[in-house]
Residue frames as a rotation matrix with the C-alpha (Angstrom) as fourth column:
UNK 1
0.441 -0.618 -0.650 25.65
0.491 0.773 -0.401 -25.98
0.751 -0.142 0.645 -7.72
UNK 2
-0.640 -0.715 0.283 26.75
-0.010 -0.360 -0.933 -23.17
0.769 -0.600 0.223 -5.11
UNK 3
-0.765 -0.363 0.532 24.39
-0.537 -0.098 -0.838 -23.30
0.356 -0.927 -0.120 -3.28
UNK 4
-0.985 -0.099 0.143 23.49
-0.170 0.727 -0.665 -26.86
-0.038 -0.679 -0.733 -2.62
UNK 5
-0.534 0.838 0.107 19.84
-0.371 -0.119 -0.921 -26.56
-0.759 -0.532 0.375 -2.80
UNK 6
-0.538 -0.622 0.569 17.72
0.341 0.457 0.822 -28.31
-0.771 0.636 -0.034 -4.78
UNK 7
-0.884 -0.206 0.419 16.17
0.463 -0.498 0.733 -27.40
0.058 0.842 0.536 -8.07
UNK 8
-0.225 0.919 0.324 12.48
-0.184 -0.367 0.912 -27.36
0.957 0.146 0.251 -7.12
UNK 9
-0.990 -0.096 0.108 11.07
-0.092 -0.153 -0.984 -26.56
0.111 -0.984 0.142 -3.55
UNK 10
-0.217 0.976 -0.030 7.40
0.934 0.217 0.283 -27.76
0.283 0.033 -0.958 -2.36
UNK 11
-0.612 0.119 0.782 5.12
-0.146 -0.989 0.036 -25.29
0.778 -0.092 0.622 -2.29
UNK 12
-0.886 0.145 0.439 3.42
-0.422 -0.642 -0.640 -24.19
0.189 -0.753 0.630 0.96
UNK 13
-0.327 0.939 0.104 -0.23
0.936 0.306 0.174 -26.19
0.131 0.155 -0.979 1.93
UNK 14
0.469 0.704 -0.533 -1.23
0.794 -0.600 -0.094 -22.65
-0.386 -0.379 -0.841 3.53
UNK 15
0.268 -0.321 0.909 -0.90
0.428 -0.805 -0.410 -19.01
0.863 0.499 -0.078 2.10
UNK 16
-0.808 -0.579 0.112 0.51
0.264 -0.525 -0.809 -16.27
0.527 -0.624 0.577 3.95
UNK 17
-0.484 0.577 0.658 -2.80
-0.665 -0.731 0.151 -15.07
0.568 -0.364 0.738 5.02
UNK 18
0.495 0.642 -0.586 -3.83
-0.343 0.764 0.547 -18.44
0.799 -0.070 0.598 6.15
UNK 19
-0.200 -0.900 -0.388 -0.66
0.810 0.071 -0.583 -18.78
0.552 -0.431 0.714 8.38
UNK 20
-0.922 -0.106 0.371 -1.34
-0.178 -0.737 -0.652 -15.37
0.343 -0.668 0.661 10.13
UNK 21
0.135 0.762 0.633 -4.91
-0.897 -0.177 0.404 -16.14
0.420 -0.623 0.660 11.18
UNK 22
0.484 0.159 -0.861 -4.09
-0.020 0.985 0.171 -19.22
0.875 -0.065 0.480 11.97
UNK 23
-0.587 -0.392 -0.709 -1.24
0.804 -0.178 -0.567 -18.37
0.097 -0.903 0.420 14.87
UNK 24
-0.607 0.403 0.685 -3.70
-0.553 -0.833 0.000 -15.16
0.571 -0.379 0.728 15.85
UNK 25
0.495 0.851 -0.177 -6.27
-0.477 0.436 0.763 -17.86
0.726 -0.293 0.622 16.51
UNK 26
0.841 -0.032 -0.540 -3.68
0.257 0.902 0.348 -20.21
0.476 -0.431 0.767 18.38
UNK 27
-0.277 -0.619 -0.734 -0.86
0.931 -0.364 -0.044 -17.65
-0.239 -0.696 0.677 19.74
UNK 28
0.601 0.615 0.510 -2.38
0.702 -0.712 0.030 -15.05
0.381 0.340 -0.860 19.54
UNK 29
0.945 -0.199 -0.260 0.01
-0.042 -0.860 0.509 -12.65
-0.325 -0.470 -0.821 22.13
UNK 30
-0.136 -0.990 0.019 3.68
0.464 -0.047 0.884 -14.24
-0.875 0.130 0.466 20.77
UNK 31
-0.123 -0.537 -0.834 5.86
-0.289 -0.785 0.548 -12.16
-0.949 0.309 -0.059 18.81
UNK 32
0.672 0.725 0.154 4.93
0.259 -0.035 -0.965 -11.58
-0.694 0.688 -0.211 15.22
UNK 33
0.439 -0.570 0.695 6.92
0.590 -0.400 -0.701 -9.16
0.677 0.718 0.161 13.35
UNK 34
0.355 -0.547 -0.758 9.70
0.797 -0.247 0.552 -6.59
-0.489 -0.800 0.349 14.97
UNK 35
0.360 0.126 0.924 9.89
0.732 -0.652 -0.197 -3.38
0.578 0.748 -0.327 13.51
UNK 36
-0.308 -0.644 0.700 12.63
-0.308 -0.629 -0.714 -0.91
0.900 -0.435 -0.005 14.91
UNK 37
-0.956 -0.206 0.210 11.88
-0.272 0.349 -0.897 -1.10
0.112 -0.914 -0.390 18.84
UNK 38
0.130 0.909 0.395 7.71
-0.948 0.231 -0.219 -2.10
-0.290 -0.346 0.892 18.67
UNK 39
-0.986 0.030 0.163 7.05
0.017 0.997 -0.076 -5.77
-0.165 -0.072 -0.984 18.55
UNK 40
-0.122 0.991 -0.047 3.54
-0.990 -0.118 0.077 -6.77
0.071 0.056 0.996 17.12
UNK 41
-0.527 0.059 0.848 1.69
-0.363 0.886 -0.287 -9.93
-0.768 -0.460 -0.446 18.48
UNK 42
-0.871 0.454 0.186 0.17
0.299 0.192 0.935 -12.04
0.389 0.870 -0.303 15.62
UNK 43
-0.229 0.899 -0.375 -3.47
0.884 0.031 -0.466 -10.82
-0.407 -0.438 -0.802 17.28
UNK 44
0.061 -0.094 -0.994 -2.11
0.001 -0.996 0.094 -7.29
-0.998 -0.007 -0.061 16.50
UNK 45
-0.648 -0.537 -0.540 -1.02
-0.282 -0.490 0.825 -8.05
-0.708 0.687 0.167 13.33
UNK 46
-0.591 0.724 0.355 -4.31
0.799 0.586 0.136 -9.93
-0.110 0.364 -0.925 12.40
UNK 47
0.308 0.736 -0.603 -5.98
0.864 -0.482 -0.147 -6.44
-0.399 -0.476 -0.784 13.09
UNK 48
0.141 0.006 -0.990 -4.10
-0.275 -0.960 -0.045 -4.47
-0.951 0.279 -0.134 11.47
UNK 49
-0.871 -0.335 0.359 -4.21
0.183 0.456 0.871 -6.52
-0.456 0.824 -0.336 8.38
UNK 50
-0.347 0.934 0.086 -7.90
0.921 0.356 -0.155 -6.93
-0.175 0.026 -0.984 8.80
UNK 51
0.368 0.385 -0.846 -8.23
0.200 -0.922 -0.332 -2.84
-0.908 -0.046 -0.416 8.88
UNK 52
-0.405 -0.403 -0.821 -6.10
-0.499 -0.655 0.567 -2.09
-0.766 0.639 0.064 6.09
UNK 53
-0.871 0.297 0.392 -7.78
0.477 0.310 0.823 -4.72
0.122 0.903 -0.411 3.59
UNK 54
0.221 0.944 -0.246 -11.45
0.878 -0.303 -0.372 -2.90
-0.425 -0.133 -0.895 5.03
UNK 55
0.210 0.149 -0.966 -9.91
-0.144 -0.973 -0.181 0.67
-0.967 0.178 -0.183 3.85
UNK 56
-0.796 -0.583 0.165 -8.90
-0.093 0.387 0.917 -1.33
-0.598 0.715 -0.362 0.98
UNK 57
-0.188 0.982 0.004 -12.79
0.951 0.181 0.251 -2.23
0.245 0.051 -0.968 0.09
UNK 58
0.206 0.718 -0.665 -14.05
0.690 -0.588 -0.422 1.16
-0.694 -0.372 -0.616 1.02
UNK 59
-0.465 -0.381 -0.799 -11.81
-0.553 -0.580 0.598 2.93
-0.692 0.720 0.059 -1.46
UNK 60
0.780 0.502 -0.374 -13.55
-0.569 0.321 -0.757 0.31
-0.260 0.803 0.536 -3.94
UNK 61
0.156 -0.780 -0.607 -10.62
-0.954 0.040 -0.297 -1.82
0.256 0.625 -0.737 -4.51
UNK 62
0.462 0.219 0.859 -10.64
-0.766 0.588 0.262 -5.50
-0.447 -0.779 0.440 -4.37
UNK 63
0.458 0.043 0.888 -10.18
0.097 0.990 -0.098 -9.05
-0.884 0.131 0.450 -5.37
UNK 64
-0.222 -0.463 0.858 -7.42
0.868 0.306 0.390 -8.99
-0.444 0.832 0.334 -8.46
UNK 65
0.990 0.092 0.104 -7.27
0.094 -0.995 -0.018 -5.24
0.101 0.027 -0.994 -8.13
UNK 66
0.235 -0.903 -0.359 -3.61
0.920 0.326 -0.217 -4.14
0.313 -0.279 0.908 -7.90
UNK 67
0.985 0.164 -0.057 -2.05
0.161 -0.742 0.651 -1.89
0.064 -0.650 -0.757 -5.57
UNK 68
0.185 -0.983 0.006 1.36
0.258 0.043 -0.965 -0.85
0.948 0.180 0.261 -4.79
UNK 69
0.842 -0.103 -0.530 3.08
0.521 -0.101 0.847 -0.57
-0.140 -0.990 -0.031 -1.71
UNK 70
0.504 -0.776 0.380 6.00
-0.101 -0.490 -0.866 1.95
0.858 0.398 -0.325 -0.97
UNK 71
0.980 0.054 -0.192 7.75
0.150 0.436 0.887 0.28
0.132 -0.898 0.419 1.93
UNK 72
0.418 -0.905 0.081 11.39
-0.907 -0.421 -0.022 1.40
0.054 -0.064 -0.996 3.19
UNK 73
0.287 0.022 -0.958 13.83
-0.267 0.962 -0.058 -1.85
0.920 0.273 0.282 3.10
């Protein structure tokens, strides 16, 4: 009741990973993500997704493997 919204929210047709190749493919140079003073274009950030799931797979780790991330906030 505070805040207004309502109990159940559709979910998404596309995952996150669908959604980033998708603007890489179709804006590929606009602004992505902003991270202290660099700016990455979704092209960039398609690429550096795309590397880090490949060192992901080379270490042997895949599909419904879990991983942790330690990420400042």
């Amino acid at each position: 009741t505070h805040y207004r919204s309502p109990h159940t929210l559709p979910l998404p047709s596309l995952t996150l990973l669908d959604a980033l190749e998708l603007h890489a493919s179709t804006i590929p140079e606009r602004p992505a993500l902003q991270y202290f003073d660099r700016t990455f274009s979704y092209a960039e950030l398609d690429d550096l997704a795309s590397r880090f799931a490949a060192c992901l797979a080379h270490r042997g780790i895949g599909p419904g493997d879990r991983i942790a991330l330690s990420l400042q906030n």
